[in-house]
Steps between C-alpha positions, in 0.01 A plus 500: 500500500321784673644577862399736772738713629465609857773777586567498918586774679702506812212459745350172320449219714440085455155672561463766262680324263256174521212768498593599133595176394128371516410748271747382231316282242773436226737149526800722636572712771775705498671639835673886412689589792609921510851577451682653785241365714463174756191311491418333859444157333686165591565208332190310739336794374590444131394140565186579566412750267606160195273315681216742460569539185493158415127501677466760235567314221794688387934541482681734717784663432723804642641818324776649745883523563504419844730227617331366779213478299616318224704268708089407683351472104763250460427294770137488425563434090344877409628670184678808512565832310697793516191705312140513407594475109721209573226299704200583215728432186684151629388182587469402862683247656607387886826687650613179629390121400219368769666172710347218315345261751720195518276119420439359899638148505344207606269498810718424852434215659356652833441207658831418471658796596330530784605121631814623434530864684137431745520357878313168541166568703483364761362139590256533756321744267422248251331314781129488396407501914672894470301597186179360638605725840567817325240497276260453796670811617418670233148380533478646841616808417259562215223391783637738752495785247139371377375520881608855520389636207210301368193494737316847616375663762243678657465697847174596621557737802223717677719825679357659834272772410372785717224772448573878559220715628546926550275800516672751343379899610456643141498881440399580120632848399398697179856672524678206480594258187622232646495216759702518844583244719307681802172474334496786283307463142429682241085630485421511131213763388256293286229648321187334347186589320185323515163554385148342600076609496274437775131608564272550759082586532425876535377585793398907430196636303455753212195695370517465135271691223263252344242675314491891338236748537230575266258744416380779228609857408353792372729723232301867439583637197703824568493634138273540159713186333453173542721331723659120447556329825728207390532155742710516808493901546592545858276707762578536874428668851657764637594351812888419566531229426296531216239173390592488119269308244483443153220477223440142373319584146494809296240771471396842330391838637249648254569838396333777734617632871343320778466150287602179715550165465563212774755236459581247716853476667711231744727617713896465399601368791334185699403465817247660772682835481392549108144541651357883448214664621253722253637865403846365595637493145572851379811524277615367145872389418629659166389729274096394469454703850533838296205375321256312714424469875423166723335378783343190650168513594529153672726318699767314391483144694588161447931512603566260752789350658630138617670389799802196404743324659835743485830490629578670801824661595586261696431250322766576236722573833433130672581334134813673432580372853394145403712518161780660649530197779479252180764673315714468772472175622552418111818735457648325851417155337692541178754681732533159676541269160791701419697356711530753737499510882186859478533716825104523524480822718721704190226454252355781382266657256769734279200600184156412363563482121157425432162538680128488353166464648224366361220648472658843454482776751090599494378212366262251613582140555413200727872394554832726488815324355814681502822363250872661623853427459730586697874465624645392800861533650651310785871338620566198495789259574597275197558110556797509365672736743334276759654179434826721487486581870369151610838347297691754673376505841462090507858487340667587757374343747593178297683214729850444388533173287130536410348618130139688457341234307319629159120509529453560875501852485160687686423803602188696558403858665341497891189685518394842320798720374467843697672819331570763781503904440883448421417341146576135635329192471582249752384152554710144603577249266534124580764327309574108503726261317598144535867429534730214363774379660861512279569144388899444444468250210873489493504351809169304466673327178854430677263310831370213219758486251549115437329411823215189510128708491468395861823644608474787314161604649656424844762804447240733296291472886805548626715757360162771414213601631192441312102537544456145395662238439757437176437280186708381275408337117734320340526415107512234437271367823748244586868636526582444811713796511441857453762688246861603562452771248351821655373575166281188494375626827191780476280659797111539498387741753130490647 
């Protein structure tokens, strides 16, 4: 029959040794204790270790030469060996014979026995007038426990209240990062961009060319070739500056000095100032001058010039003024939805990122509108750091055996923050909170405990000092007594 063989060492244990034994999956289990060496197992110990292995569905048995040992396998019916080839080759069977359980006789008669050996109870017990007493007792007490623990209560109690109201002197400091009792704050440096167009009507004037001179030319042939004048061959004065005009179709010189041709011309340029007078025009651009000569034998008329609404200089200087307002009262706004307290006097302009007119600079045009975007920079005081000095300032100030109650909190700045040449903005700030008064519930709970409703709000107007007058719900509606039980008892505060 296979067997596992687990070989302890000196430091095994009922532990270890139960460890290993789950492992084992063979119908016997066989104990090898060292030689020359104690195991710290006892015969409880062994005891155990059959039982487990019983749970396991196999034998144990021991291999070792120690007395003590054997005489605690005999006790508990487990074979024995003096070696491992001993305990594999034979057959196993119990050290000692188990103590066969002995047949139980008949059943005593109890009864009987106990007439025999019991004290006769007593007479006036077997009264039925006593049992109908005690058990009414019993009754009672069930009823007294019931009253204490079964119904439930509810206090309603209003506390005092009382409403704090300071005006704190508040310094805010760029150099500092964080709040102090005495009113210093932090000033944080915000920046924001915004952006925006407006327009206004031009009020200025501008003289602008709206028609080009025209007239005719006379080219004299200068040579014995003929001479191509091609379309838009520019002529001019000599007067500084010069009037410059150009050919508008093209033309021949027939061969022969002193041959001429006229061709008519408009001036390159429009306006009034494009106008020549005869004789003026004396001079050819480019090569063709080598060649031929010009002159106009005419005037040149016809350039004139329109007067249109323009803007003026100060126009574009009264919108930027206009936009720049705008922009501001924009950048303060979203300042403002931040949640920030904005000191309004540290706003400034720190650059234009964008600026464009419209119509450009020179141009005509009945209305100027001007686009920019720009960047502003103030301080500000955050809300948060706000509240922190109202909490502070109203905390401790706080009456003894009174709470702040949640919610109550306000606060809000006095007039226009002014920042001095120091680098400090100062302003007051108003802070109010409502305050509750401490309830003991301890000692509201120990003033009604098992009292009558009416008697218990007697002592609740009593014993504490409220802002209105106590209530008390009971459940079910008509105990008559309120709990015993402080745990049965709970509070409501209003």
């Amino acid at each position: 029959m296979k067997t596992q063989i687990l070989q302890l060492e000196s430091h095994d244990d009922l532990i270890s040794v139960r460890d290993r034994m789950a492992w084992a999956k063979t119908p016997r289990i066989l104990l090898a204790w060292p030689r020359n060496e104690k195991v710290s197992l006892r015969t409880v110990d062994l005891a155990i270790l059959q039982h487990h292995a019983t749970t396991l569905g196999a034998q144990l048995g021991l291999v070792t030469r120690d007395a003590e040992m054997k005489r605690a396998a005999a006790e508990l019916a487990l074979p024995v060996f003096e070696s491992l080839p001993e305990a594999q080759l034979a057959t196993w069977e119990v050290a000692g014979e188990r103590i066969k359980p002995q047949r139980r006789g008949p059943r005593p008669d109890l009864p009987a026995m106990r007439a025999q050996v019991g004290v006769p109870e007593a007479v006036w017990r077997t009264r039925p007038a006593v049992r109908i007493v005690f058990f009414a007792l019993g009754v009672l007490a069930v009823l007294v426990v019931a009253a204490g623990f079964l119904p439930q209560a509810s206090l309603i109690l209003t506390p005092l209240t009382q409403t704090q109201d300071v005006t704190i002197p508040v310094s805010a400091n760029p150099n500092v990062n964080t709040v102090y009792l005495s009113g210093s704050i932090p000033a944080h440096e915000v920046t924001l961009t915004v952006d925006g167009k407006q327009s206004i009507a031009s009020t200025g004037s501008q003289d602008i060319p709206a028609g080009r001179a025209q007239g005719v030319v006379r080219f004299k042939n200068l040579t014995e070739s003929a001479v191509s004048i091609p379309s838009g061959t520019i002529v001019r004065t000599l007067d500084s500056p010069a009037l410059r005009f150009e050919t508008t179709i093209d033309a021949a010189l027939d061969a022969g000095i002193g041959e001429t041709v006229d061709v008519p011309v408009q001036a390159v340029n429009p306006g009034s100032d494009s106008n020549g007078e005869a004789a003026q025009i004396q001079a050819i651009e480019g090569d063709l001058g080598l060649q031929v000569s010009v002159s106009n034998p005419d005037p040149i008329t016809g350039g004139n010039t329109q007067n249109l609404p323009a803007p003026s200089e100060s126009d574009k200087a009264r919108l930027r003024t206009l936009l720049l307002a705008d922009l501001e009262r924009q950048a303060l706004s979203k300042l403002k939805a931040s949640g920030s307290e904005v000191f309004v006097d540290s706003l400034r302009l720190s650059q234009v990122l964008e600026e464009k007119f419209d119509p450009a600079e020179g141009q005509p045009g009945s209305r100027l509108a001007l686009s920019m975007k720009v960047e502003y920079v103030a301080y500000a005081a955050s809300a948060a750091d706000l509240q922190e000095l109202a909490v502070r300032v109203l905390g401790v100030s706080v009456p003894r055996g009174y709470s702040p109650l949640a919610g109550t909190l306000h606060f809000e700045m006095l007039g226009q923050p002014k920042s001095g040449a120091d680098g400090l903005t100062r302003f007051d700030l108003r802070a109010s909170q409502t305050v509750r008064q401490e309830l003991s519930l301890t000692q509201a709970i120990h003033l009604v405990q098992g009292r009558r409703p009416e008697n218990a709000l007697a002592q609740l107007r009593a014993g504490m000092s409220l802002a209105a007058p106590p209530q008390i719900e009971l459940a079910p509606a008509w105990w008559p007594w309120l709990p015993v039980a402080p745990f049965r008892i709970s509070i409501v505060t209003r």
